[in-house]
N, C-alpha and C positions, 0 to 999 in steps of 0.2 A: 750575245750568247753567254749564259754564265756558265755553264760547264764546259770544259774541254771534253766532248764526246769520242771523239778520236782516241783517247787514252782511256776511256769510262768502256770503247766497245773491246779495247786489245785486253783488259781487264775482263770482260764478262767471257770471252773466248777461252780464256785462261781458264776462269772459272768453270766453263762446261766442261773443257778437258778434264778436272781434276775430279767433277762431279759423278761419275759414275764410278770413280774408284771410291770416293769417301763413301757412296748407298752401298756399294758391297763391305766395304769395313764396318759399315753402321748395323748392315744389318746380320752379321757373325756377333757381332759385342750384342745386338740386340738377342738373338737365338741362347745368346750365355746368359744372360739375363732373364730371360722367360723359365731357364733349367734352371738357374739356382732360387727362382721365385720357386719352383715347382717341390723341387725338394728341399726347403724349407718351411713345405707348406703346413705341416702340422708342430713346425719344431717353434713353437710360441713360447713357451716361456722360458727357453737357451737362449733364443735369440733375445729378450724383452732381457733377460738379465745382462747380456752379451753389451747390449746396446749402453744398459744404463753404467755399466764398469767402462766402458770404453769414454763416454761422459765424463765420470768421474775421473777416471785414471790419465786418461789420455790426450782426450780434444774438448776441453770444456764448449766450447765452441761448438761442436756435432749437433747439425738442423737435421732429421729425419725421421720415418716414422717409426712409432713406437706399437709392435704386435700387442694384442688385447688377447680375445677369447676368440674369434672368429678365424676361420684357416686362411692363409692369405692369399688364395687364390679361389676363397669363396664368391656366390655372389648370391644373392637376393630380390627376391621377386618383388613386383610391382603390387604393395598395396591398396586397398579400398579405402578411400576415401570416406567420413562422417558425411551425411544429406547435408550438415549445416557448418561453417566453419566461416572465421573470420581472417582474412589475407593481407598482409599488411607490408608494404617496401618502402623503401625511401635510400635515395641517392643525394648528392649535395655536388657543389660546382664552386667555383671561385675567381674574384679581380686579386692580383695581387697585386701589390703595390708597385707604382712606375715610377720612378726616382728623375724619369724624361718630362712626364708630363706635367701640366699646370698647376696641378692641385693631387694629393698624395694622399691615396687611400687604399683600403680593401673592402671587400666582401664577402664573407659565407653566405652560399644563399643552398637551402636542406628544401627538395621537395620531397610528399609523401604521397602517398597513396591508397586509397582505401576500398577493398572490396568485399562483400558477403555470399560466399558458395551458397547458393538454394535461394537467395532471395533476386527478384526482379528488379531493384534498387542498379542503377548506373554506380559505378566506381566516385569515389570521390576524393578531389585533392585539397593538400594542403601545402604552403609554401613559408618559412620562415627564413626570411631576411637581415644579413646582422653587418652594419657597417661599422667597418673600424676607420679610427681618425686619429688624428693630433698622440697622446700618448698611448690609445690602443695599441698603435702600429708597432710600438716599441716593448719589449721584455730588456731584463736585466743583461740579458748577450747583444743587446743590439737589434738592429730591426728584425720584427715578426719575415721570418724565411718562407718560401711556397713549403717548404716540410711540415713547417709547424701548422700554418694556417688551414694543408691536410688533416692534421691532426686534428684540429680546430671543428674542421668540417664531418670527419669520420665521429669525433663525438656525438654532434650534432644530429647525427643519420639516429644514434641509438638513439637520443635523446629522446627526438620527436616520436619514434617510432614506441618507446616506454610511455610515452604522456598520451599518444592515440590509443594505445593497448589497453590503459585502463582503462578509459571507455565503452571499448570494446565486447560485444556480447565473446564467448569463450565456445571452441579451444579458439587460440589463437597463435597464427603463426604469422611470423616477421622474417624479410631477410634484405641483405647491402646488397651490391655490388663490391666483390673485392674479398679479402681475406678479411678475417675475424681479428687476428694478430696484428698489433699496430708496432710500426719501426722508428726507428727515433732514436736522438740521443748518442752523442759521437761520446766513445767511453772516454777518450782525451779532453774532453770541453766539458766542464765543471757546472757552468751554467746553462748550456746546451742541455747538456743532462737533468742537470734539477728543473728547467723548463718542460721535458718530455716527459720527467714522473709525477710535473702537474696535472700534465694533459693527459697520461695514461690513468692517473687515480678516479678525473672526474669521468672517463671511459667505461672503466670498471664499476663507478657507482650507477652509472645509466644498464650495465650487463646485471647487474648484482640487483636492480627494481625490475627487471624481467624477467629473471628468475624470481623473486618474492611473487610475482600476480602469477606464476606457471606459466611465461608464454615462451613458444617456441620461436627461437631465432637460430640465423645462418646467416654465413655472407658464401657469395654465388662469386666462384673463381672461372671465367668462363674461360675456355683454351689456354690450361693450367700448361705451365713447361716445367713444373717443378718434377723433382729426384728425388724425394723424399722417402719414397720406397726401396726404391733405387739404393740411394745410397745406403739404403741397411742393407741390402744385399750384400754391399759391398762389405761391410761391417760381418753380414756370416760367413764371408768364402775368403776375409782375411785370418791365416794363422795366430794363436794365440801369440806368437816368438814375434809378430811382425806388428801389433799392433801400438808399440811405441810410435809406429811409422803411420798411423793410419790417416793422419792430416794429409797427406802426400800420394797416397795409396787410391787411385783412379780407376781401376779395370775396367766398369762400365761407363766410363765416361761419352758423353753425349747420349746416353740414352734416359729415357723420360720416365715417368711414369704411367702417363697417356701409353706408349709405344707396349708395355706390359699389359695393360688392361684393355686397351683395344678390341681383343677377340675373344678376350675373357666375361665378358660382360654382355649381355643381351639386353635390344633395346630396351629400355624399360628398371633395369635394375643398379642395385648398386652394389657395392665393391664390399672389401672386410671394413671393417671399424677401425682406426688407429688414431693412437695417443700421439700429442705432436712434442716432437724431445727439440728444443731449443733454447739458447741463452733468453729468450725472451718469455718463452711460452711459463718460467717459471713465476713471471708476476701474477697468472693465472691459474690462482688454489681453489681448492676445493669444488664449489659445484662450476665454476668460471674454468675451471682445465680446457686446452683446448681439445678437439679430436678434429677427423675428416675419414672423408670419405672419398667416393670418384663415382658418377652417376652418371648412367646414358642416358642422355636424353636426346638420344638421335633416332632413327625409326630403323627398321629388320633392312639390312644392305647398308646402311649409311650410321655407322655410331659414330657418335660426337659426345665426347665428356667432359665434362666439369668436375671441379672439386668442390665439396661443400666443407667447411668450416664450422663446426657447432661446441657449445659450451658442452660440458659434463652434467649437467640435469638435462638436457635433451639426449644424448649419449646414451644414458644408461636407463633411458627410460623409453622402453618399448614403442608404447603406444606413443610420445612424443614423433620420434625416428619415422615411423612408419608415415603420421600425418605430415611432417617433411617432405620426408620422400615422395609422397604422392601428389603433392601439391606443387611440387617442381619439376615433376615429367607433366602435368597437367598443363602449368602457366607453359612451359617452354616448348606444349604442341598446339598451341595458340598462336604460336609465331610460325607455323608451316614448317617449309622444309629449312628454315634457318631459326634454329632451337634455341631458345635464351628466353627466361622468366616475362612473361608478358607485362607484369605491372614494374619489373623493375625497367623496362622499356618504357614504359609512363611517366615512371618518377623519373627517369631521365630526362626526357621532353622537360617535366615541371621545372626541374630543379637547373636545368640548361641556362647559361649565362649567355649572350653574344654579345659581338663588337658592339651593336647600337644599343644594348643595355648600359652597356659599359660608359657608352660615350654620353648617353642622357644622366647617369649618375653624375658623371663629369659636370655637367652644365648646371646640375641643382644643385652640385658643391658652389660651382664658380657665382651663379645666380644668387644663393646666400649670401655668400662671403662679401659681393658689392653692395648689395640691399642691407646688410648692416654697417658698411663706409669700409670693410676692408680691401686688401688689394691679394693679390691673389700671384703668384710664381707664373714666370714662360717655358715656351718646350723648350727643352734643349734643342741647340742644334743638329744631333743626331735624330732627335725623335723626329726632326721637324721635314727633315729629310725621308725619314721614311716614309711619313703620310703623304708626301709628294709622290713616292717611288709606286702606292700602294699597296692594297693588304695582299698580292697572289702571291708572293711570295716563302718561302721555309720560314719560319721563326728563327735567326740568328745574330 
């Protein structure tokens, strides 16, 4: 027995007891948050100004949303789709390097996927494979980290998806998995840093050939926890006298954004438009700004939201928004009563790494390495242990 269950169940007991007092506190902090979303609802540009002094002045640091022109408790109906439209996703996966094992490598591996609304044509994929070795594995801070090699991989998604898109008949719409906004880069680590505005520059040149052919992209935040609304709430119902203090200033703490738009939103539509105010979101000018939104894509009784994430030439441009939006209540009632973009389901499967990928990599490294007289590293004794103990176990 690896857990001490005995102590795991006086633990969950505790926890039940404590549980119906934290759903009633959650849900008073939730009803104050829905009222200050409410009246606020037209007050957009005190608050858009509110927000960007408070930025400035106060918490350079302030992740939240930024009000636009839309009221923020509007919402938006369920566009008409073009007869003809080109749909495009792509996900990516990854080996990272095991310092246990015989031979010392990585992988990106980017699947895509490709499909034509109005033609009879099956979806078609694509898969790009990128092994690292010998000095790949390495940058100037030392070995390539699972962070970077994210990075690595999230380029990689634009990438393919900018290089299918040209080909592409038009309109054309693309979208990830995950947020638009890439994170990186400890402000303390000098080379950490300058490694993450390598991998963000060639990001932004992959966003920056998508915008030049006009295609629309997103990335798909499927059961988002984020507070980004939220926390501007918090930001209008702090006093001017108290906003030295607003890094510390909580009122609505643990409530969501999901928990706000929930009933606000009818299957099928989406939320107001908002600009994303972040320490990061500033590497992202001009038509690259980020925005988002929050979409149901759950059916009438059962709403289930997402956030979507999109540049500023899809944002502010209509007819882009609209062919989005439509095309991701459509892919995600493809999936029944469990809603999530059908092709980025696809490019999942494609782009899915597993253990016996992993381990045939293994053996075409080790297969080389003696077919040209070299000799090749053992498991450590740790690794060697665990292939014994086998794989059911937690990753730790």
């Amino acid at each position: 027995m690896s857990l001490d269950f005995q102590s795991i169940r006086q633990q969950v007991k505790q926890l039940g007891k404590t549980a119906v007092i934290r759903e009633q506190q959650l849900r008073k902090i939730q009803e104050l948050a829905i009222e200050i979303l409410a009246s606020n609802d037209q007050n957009l540009d005190n608050l858009h100004q509110k927000v960007k002094d408070v930025a400035r002045n106060y918490e350079p640091s302030l992740r939240c949303a930024l009000p636009l022109k839309e009221a923020l408790t509007a919402s938006f109906p369920l566009p008409e789709l073009p007869a003809e439209m080109t749909v495009l996703a792509a996900d990516g996966s990854q080996i990272t390097p095991n310092r246990h094992a015989e031979v010392t490598f990585a992988v990106i591996n980017v699947g895509a996927i490709q499909m034509r609304r109005g033609s009879s044509d099956p979806p078609s994929t694509t898969t790009v494979s990128q092994l690292l070795y010998d000095d790949q594995l390495y940058t100037s801070s030392g070995t390539n980290t699972e962070a970077r090699l994210a990075l690595m991989r999230d380029q990689g998604e634009r990438t393919i998806l900018a290089e299918l898109a040209r080909e592409a008949p038009p309109p054309v719409v693309t979208f990830t998995d995950g947020p638009m906004e890439l994170w990186g880069g400890k402000s303390g680590d000098s080379q950490e840093m300058v490694e993450f505005q390598k991998s963000l520059k060639d990001y932004l040149n992959a966003l920056t050939n998508l915008h030049d052919m006009k295609v629309i992209t997103a990335g798909y935040v499927d059961k988002p926890s984020a507070n980004l609304v939220v926390r501007t709430l918090e930001v209008a119902m702090t006093p001017q006298s108290e906003l030295s203090e607003i890094k510390t200033i909580h009122p609505l703490n643990m409530v969501t954004d999901i928990a706000l738009y929930r009933d606000l939103l009818p299957a099928g539509e989406r939320s107001a438009l908002f600009a994303m105010q972040s320490q990061s979101a500033k590497s992202y000018v001009g038509p690259l700004a980020l925005h988002f939104f929050y979409l149901n894509v759950g059916r009438p009784g059962a709403p289930y939201l997402a956030r979507i994430e999109i540049p500023a030439w899809v944002a502010e441009n209509k007819s882009m928004l609209d062919n989005l939006h439509a095309t991701l209540i459509e892919q995600s009632r493809m999936m029944g009563t469990r809603p999530y973009p059908y092709l980025l389901h696809r490019a999942h499967e494609t782009a899915v790494v597993s253990f016996q990928d992993k381990d045939q990599v293994t053996q075409m490294i080790i297969q080389e390495l003696r077919a040209q007289g070299l000799g090749i590293g053992e498991l450590s004794s740790k690794q060697f242990a665990k292939q014994v103990e086998g794989r059911t176990r937690i990753k730790g």
